[in-house]
C-alpha positions as CSV (number, residue, x, y, z in Angstrom):
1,X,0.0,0.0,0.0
2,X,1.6,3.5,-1.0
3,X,2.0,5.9,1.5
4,X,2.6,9.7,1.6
5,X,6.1,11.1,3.8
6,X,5.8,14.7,3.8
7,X,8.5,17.1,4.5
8,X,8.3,20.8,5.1
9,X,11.0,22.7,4.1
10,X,11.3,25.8,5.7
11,X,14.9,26.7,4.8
12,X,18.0,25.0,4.5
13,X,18.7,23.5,7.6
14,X,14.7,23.9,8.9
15,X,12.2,21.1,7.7
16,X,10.1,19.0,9.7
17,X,9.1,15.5,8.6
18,X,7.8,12.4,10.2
19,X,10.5,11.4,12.4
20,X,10.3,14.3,14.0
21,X,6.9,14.3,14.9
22,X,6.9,11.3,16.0
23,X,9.4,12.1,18.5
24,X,7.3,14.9,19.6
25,X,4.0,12.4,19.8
26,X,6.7,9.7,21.6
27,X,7.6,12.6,24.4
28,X,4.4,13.5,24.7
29,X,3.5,9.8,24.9
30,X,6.3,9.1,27.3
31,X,7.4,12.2,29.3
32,X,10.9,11.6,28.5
33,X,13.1,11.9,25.4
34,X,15.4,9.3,26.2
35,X,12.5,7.1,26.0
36,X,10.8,8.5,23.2
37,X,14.7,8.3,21.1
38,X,14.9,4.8,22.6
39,X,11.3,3.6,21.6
40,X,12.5,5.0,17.9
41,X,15.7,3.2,17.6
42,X,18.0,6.5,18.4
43,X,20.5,7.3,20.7
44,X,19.7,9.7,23.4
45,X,22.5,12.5,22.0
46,X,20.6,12.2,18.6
47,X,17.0,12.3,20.1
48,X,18.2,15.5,22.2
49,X,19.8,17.1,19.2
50,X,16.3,17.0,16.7
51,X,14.8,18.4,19.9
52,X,17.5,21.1,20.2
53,X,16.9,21.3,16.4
54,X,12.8,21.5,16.6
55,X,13.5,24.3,19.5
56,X,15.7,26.6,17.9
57,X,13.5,26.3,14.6
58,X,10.3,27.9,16.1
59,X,9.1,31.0,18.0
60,X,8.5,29.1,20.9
61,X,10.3,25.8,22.5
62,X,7.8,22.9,21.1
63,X,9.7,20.4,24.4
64,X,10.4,21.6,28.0
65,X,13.0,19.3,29.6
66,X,13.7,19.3,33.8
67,X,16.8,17.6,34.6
68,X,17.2,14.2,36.3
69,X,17.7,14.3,40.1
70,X,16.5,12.6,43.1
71,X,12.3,12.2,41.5
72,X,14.2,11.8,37.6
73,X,13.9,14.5,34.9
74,X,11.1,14.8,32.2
75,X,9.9,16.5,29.0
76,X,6.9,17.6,28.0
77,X,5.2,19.2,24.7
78,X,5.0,23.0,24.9
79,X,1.7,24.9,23.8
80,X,3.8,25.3,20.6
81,X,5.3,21.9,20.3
82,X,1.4,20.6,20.6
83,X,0.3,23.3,18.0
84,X,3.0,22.4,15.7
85,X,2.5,18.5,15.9
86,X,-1.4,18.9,15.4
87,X,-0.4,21.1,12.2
88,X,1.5,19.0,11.0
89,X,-0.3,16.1,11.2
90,X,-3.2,17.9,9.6
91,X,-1.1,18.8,6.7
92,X,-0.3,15.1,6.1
93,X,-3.9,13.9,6.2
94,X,-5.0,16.8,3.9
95,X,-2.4,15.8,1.4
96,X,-3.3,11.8,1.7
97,X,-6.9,12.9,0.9
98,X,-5.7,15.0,-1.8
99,X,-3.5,12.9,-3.5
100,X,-4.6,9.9,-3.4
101,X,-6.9,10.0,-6.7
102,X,-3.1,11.0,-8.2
103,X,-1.5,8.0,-6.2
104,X,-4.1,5.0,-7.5
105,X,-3.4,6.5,-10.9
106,X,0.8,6.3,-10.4
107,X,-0.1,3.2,-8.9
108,X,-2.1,1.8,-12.1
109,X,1.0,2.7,-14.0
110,X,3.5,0.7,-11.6
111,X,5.2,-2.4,-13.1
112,X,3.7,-5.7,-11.1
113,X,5.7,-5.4,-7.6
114,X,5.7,-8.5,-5.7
């Protein structure tokens, strides 16, 4: 079954694509964003650096992060970070339901794939 990946291009090192929101749905999901790199199959330096990424992109932090300690550290979604995910999301659904008259057709041109 085709799918649709979209990336948004903002600029040339600003785009936001799948991965990361899913890691801001995982952090949301799981408070942390060790957890939520973990869960995804990436390291904790990587997970922290899309965050750090995501952050500096944006008016507004999308992830607030306490540090670890004595009750353990967290993260959480910002206003922002949930208006950005839900956004985004909406985007991608808008352009499955859009395109996909154009995908069956590509499709119906496709060699048999097995």
């Amino acid at each position: 079954m085709p799918r649709v990946r979209l990336r948004v291009v903002f600029g040339p090192e600003e785009m936001m694509g799948p991965g990361k929101a899913e890691l801001l749905e995982r952090i949301a999901g799981t408070g942390s964003i060790a957890a939520a790199g973990r869960s995804m199959g990436m390291s904790y330096k990587r997970a922290w650096q899309l965050v750090e990424t995501l952050n500096a992109m944006f008016r507004e932090p999308l992830v607030e992060s306490t540090r670890g300690g004595a009750k353990g550290g967290g993260a959480r979604l910002t206003e922002a970070g949930e208006a950005v995910l839900a956004e985004y999301r909406a985007l991608e659904a808008e352009a499955r339901r859009a395109g996909g008259p154009h995908i069956e057709r590509l499709q119906k041109l496709l060699r048999d794939i097995s």
